[in-house]
ROMIMI-161160 format. One record per residue (C-alpha): residue number from 0; residue in one letter; z, y, x. Coordinates in steps of 0.1 Angstrom, whole numbers. Layout:
N
+------+------+-------+-------+-------+
: resi : resn :    up : north :  east :
+------+------+-------+-------+-------+
:  NUM :    A :     Z :     Y :     X :
...
+------+------+-------+-------+-------+
END
This chain:
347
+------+------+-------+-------+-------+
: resi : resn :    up : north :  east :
+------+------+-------+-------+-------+
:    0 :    X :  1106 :  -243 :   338 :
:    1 :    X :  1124 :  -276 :   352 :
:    2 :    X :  1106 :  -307 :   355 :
:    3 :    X :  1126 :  -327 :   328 :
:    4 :    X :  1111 :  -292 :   306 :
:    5 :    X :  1072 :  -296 :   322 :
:    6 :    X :  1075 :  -334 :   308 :
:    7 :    X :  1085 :  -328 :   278 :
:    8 :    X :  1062 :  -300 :   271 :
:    9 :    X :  1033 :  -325 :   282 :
:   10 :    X :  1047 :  -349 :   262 :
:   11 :    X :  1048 :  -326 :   229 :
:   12 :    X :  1015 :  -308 :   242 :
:   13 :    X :   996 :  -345 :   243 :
:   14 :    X :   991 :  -336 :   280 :
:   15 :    X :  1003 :  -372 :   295 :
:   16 :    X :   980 :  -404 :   290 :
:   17 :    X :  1001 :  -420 :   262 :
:   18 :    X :  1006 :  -387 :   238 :
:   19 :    X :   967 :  -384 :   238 :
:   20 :    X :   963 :  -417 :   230 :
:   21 :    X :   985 :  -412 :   196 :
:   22 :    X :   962 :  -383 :   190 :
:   23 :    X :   931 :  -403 :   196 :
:   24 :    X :   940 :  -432 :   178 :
:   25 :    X :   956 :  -407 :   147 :
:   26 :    X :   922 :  -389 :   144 :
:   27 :    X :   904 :  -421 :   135 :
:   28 :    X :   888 :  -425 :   107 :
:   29 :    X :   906 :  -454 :    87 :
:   30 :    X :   885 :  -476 :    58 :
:   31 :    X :   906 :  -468 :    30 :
:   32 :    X :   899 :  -434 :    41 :
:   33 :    X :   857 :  -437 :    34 :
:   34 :    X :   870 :  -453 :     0 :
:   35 :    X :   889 :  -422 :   -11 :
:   36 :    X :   856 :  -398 :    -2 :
:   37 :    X :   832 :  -420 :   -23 :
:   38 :    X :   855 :  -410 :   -52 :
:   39 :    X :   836 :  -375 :   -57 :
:   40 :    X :   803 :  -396 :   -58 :
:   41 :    X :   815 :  -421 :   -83 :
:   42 :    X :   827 :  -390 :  -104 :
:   43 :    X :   792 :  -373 :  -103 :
:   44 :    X :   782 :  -406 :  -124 :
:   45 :    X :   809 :  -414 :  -139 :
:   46 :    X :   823 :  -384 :  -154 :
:   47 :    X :   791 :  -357 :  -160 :
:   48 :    X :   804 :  -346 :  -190 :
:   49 :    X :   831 :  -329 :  -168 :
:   50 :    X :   822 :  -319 :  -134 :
:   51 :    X :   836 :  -282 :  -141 :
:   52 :    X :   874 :  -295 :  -145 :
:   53 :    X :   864 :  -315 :  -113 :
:   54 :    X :   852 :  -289 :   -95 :
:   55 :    X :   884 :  -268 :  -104 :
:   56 :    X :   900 :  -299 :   -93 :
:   57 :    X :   885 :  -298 :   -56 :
:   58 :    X :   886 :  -261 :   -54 :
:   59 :    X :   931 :  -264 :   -61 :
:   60 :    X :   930 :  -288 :   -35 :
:   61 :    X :   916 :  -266 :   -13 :
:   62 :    X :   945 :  -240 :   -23 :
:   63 :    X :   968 :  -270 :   -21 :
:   64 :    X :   956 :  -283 :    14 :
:   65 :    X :   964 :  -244 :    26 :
:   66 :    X :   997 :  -243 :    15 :
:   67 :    X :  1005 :  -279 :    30 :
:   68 :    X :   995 :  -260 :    62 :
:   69 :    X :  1026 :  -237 :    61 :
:   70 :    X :  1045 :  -256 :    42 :
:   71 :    X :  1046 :  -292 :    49 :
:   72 :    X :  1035 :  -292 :    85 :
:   73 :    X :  1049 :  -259 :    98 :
:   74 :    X :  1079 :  -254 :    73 :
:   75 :    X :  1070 :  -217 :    69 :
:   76 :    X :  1085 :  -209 :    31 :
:   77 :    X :  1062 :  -190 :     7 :
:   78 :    X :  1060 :  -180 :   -31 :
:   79 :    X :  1032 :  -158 :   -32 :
:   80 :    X :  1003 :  -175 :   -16 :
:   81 :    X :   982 :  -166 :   -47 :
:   82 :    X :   980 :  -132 :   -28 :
:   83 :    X :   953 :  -144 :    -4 :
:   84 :    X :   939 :  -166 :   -38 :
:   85 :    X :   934 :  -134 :   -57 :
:   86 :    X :   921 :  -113 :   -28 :
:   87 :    X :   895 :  -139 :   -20 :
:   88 :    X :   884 :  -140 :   -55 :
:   89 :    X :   882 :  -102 :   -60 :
:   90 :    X :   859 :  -101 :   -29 :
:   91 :    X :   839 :  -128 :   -39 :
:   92 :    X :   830 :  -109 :   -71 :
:   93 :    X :   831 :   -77 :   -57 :
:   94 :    X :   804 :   -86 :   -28 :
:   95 :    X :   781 :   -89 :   -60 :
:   96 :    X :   792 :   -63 :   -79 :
:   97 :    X :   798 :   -36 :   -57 :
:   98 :    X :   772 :   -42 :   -27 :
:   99 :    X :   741 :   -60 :   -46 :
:  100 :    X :   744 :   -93 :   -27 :
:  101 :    X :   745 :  -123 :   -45 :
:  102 :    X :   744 :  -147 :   -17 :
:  103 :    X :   771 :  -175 :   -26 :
:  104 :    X :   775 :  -181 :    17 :
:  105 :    X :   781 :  -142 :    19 :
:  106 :    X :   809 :  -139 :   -11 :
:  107 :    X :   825 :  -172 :     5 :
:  108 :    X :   826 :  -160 :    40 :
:  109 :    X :   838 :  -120 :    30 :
:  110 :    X :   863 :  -138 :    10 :
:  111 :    X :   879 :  -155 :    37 :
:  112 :    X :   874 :  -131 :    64 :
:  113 :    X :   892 :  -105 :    43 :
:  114 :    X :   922 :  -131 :    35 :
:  115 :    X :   925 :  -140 :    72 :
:  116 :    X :   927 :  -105 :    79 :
:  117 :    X :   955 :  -101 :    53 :
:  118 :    X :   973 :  -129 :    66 :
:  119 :    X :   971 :  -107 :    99 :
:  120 :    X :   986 :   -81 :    87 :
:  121 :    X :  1011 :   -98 :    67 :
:  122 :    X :  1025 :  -124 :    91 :
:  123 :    X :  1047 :   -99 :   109 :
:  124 :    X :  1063 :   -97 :    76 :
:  125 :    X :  1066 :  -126 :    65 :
:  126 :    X :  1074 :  -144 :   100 :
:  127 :    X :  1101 :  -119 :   113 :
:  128 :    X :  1124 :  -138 :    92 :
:  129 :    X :  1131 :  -172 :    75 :
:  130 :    X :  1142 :  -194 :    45 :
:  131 :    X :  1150 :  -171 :    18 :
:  132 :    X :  1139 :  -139 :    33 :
:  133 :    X :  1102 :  -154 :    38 :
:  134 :    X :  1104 :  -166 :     4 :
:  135 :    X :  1113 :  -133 :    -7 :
:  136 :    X :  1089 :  -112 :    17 :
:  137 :    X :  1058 :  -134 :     3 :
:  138 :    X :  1069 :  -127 :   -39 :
:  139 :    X :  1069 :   -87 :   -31 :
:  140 :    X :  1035 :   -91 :   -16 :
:  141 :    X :  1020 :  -107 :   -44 :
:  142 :    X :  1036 :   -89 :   -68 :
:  143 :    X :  1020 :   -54 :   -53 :
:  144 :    X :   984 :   -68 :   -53 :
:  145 :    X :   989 :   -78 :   -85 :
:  146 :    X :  1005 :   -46 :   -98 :
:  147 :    X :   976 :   -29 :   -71 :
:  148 :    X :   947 :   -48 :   -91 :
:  149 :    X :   963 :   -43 :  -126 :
:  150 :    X :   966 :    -6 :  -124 :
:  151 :    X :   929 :    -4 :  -106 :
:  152 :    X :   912 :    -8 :  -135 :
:  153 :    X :   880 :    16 :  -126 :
:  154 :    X :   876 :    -9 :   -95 :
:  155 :    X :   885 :   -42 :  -104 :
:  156 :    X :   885 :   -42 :  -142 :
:  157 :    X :   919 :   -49 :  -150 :
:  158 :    X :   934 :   -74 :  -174 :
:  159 :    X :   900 :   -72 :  -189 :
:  160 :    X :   886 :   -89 :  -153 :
:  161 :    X :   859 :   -78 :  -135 :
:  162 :    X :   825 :   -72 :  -144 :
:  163 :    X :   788 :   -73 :  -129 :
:  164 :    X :   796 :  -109 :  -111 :
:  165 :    X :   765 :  -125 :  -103 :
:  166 :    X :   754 :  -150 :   -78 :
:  167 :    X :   716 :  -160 :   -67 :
:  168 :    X :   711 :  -195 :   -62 :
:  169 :    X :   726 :  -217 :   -36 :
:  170 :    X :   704 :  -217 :    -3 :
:  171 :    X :   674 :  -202 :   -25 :
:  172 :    X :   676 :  -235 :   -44 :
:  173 :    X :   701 :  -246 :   -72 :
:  174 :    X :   716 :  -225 :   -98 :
:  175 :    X :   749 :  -223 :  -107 :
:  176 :    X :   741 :  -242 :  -137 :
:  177 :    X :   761 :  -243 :  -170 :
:  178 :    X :   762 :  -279 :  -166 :
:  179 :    X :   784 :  -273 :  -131 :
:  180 :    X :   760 :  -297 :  -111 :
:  181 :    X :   757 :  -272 :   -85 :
:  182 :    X :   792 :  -259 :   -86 :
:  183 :    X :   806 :  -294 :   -81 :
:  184 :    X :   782 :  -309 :   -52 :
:  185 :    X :   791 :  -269 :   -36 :
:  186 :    X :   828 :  -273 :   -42 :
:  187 :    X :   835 :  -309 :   -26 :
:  188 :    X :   812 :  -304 :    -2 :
:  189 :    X :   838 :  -276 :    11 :
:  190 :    X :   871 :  -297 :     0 :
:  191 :    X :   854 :  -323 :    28 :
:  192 :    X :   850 :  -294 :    57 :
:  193 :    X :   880 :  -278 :    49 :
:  194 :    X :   900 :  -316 :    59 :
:  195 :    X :   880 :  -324 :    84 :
:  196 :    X :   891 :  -289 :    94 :
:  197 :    X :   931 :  -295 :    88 :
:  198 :    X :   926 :  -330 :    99 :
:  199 :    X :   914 :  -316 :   136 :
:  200 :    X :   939 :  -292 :   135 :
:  201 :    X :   966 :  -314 :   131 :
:  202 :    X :   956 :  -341 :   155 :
:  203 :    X :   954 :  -318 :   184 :
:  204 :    X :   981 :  -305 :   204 :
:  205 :    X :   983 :  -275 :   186 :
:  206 :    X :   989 :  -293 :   155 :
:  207 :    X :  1019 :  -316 :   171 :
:  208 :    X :  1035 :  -285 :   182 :
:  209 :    X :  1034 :  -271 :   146 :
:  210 :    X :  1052 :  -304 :   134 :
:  211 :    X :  1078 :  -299 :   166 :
:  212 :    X :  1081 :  -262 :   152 :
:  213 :    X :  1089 :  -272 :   117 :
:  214 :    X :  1116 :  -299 :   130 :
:  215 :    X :  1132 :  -278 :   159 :
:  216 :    X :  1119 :  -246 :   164 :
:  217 :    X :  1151 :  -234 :   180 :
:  218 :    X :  1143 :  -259 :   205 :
:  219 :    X :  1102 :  -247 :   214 :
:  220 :    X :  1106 :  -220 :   233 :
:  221 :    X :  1131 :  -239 :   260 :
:  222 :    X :  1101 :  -262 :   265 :
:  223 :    X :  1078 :  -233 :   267 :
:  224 :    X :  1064 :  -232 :   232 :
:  225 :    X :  1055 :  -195 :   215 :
:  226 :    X :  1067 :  -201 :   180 :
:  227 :    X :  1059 :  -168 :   166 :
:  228 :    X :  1026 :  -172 :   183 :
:  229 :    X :  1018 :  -205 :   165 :
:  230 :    X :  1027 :  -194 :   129 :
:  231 :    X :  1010 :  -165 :   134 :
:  232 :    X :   976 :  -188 :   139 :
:  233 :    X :   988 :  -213 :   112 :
:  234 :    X :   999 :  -182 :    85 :
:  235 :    X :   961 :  -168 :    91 :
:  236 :    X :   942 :  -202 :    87 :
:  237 :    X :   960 :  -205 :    53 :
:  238 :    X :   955 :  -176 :    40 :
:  239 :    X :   918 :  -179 :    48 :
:  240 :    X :   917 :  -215 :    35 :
:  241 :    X :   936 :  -196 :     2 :
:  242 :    X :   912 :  -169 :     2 :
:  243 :    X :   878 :  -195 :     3 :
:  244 :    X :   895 :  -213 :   -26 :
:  245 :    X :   893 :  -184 :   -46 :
:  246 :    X :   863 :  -174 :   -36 :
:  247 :    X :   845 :  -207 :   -45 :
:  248 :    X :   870 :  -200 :   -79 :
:  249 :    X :   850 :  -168 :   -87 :
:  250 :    X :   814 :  -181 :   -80 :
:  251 :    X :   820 :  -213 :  -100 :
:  252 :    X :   832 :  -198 :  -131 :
:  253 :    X :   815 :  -159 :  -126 :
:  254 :    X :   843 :  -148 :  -137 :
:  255 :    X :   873 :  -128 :  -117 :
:  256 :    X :   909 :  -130 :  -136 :
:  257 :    X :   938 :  -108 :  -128 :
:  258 :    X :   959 :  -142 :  -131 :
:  259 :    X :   942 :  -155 :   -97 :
:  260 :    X :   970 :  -133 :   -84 :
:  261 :    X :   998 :  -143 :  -107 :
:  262 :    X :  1029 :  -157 :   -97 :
:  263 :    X :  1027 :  -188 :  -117 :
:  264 :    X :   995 :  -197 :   -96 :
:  265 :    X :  1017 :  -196 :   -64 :
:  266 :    X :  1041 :  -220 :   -85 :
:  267 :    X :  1019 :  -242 :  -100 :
:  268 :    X :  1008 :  -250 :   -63 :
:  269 :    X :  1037 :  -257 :   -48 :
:  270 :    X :  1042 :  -281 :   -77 :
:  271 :    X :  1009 :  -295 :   -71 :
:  272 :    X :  1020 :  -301 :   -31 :
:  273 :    X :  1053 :  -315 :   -47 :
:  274 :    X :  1035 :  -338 :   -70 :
:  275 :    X :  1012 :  -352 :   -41 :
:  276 :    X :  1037 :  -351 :   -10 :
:  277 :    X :  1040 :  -327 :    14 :
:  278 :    X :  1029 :  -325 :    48 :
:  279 :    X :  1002 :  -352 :    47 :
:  280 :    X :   969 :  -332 :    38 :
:  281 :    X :   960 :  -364 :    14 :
:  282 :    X :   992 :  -356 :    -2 :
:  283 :    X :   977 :  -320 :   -16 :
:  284 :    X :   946 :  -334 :   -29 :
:  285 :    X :   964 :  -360 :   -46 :
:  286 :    X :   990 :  -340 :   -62 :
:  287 :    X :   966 :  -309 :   -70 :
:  288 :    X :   940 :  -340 :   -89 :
:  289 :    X :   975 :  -350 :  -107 :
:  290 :    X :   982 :  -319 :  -115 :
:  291 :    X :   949 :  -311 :  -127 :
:  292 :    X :   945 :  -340 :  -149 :
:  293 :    X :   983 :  -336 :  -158 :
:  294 :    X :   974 :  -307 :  -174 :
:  295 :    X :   944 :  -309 :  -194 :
:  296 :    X :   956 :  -339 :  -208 :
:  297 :    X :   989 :  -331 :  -218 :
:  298 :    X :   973 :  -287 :  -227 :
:  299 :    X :   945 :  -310 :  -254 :
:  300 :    X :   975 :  -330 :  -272 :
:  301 :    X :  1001 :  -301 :  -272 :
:  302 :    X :   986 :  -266 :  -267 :
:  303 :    X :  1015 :  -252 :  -276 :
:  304 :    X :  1045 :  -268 :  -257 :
:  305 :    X :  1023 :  -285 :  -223 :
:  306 :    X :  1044 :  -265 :  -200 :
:  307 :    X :  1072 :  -282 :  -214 :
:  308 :    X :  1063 :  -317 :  -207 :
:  309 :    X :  1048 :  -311 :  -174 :
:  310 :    X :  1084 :  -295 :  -169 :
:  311 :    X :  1100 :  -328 :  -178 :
:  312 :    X :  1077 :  -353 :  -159 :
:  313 :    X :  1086 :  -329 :  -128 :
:  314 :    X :  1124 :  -331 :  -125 :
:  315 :    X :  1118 :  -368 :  -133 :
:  316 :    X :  1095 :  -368 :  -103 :
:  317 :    X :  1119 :  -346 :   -81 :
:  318 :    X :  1153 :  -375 :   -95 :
:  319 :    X :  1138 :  -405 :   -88 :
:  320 :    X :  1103 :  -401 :   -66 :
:  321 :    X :  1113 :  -385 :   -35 :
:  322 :    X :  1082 :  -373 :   -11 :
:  323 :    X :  1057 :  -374 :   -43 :
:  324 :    X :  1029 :  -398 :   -48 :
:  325 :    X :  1026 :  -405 :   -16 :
:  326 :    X :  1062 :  -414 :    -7 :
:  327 :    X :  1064 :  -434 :   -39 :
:  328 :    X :  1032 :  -456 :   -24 :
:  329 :    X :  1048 :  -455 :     8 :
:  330 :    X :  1077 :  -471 :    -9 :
:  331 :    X :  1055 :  -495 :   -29 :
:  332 :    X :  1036 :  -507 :     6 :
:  333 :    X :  1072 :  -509 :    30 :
:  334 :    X :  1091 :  -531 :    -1 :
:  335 :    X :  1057 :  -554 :    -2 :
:  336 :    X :  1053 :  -557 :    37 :
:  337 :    X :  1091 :  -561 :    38 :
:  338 :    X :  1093 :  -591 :    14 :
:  339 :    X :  1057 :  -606 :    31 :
:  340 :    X :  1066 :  -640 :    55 :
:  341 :    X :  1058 :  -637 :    90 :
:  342 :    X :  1032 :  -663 :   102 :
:  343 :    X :  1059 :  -683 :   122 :
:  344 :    X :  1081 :  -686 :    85 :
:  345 :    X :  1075 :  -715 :    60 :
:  346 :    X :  1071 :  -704 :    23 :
+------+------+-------+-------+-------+
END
């Protein structure tokens, strides 16, 4: 490698004084930051009526914060992420069912080991390609585990779902009560670790060289960058991320659908990422809580015909709010600071 290629790979690799510095100073935790994590405590008074629609709200941002992941910070295209969903829901409720152990910890961690191990396998597939082949590579994969779990109907129940879920008590301690006290202290405790998680991720080297990837990754391997090698590691994160999601999905309701491995779940959160902004990590837990709210509101005043005005307020959203939520604020904040007088200026 030349020396103009050394630098620059230092440079991308946060290896030079300066670059680590921009890490450092990126990983810092900000005060509006604390603000936004206090929210989950103000909803446990605020809202106790509905801490189950809350904890389904934390446990989509987890699914949404693992497809931001591939999508918004390494650009890999996919349309059937619900795969690794569905998996780590079936294992959650088959670790139960099948084996005797109730353990919550257990179910979580078999349900994303066994979706990182499917991401394993599957990355070859899916990354030998790009664009529109991925996109297609990741729909035939979901659609086989869902056709796999629909015809197994001795094993995992079916369209009827599967039975003979049950879960002990949390640490030996709380129930999963029907109240969903337990489920919603479990499920953003994990929304928490799993962005601390992302957030180290993608303020280390590793993580700058996924955003270099996603902007130029015809460029990476003349500064010495595996590409394929990086995806790989990104493609199995998410799908464990995916699989925990629906693990914690399983355990909270204790219940296992076939539709955790529909195609409209793969849909519904890439809309959610679209809704929020992509490639922030704030912007998936943003757009999956809009989502979320989006849809029980609009699904309690027109049961019939919701999917119609969420369809509407989204190709509004894509016209005139580019970069979702997020952009929009981002818009908001740069007109405000832009029209704000300097200290030397008179009013």
């Amino acid at each position: 490698m030349t020396d103009t290629g050394q630098t620059a790979l230092s440079r991308l690799l946060g290896l030079n004084g300066r670059a680590g510095s921009d890490l450092r100073r990126a990983s810092r935790i900000r005060g509006w930051e604390i603000l936004f994590w206090t929210l989950p405590v103000l909803g446990w008074f605020l809202f106790p009526e509905d801490l189950f629609l809350l904890s389904q709200i934390a446990i989509f941002s987890i699914f949404a914060l693992s497809l931001d992941m591939l999508l918004g910070v390494a650009g890999v295209l996919t349309l059937g992420h619900a795969a690794f969903l569905g998996l780590g829901a079936y294992t959650a409720g088959m670790v139960p069912a099948y084996l005797g152990i109730g353990d919550p910890l257990v179910g979580l961690a078999a349900s994303a080991a066994l979706a990182a191990a499917a991401g394993a396998l599957t990355s070859p597939l899916i990354l030998r390609g790009d664009g529109l082949s991925q996109l297609m590579v990741s729909i035939g994969i979901n659609a086989m585990l869902f056709e796999a779990a629909n015809k197994a109907t001795s094993f995992t129940g079916g369209v009827d779902g599967l039975s003979g879920v049950f879960f002990t008590p949390l640490f030996g301690l709380w129930d999963f009560d029907l109240w969903g006290r337990t489920g919603y202290v479990y499920t953003m405790v994990l929304l928490f670790l799993v962005f601390l998680i992302c957030r180290m991720v993608l303020t280390s080297p590793y993580g700058v060289s996924l955003r270099a990837i996603h902007q130029n990754s015809a460029r990476m391997p003349a500064l010495g960058v595996g590409v394929k090698g990086r995806l790989t590691m990104v493609w199995i994160l998410a799908a464990a991320m995916a699989g925990l999601a629906g693990g914690l999905m399983t355990q909270v309701t204790q219940f296992v659908s076939l539709s955790t491995l529909g195609l409209d779940k793969s849909a519904e959160v890439l809309l959610m990422l679209i809704l929020g902004g992509a490639g922030r990590l704030y912007g998936a837990i943003i757009g999956a809580t809009a989502y979320m709210l989006l849809h029980h509101a609009l699904s309690g005043l027109d049961p019939e015909y919701w999917q119609l005005w969420i369809g509407i307020i989204f190709i509004g959203l894509v016209l005139f709010v580019r970069g979702g939520i997020l952009g929009a604020l981002d818009r908001i904040l740069g007109l405000r600071h832009a029209k704000a007088p300097s200290k030397g200026n008179k009013v």
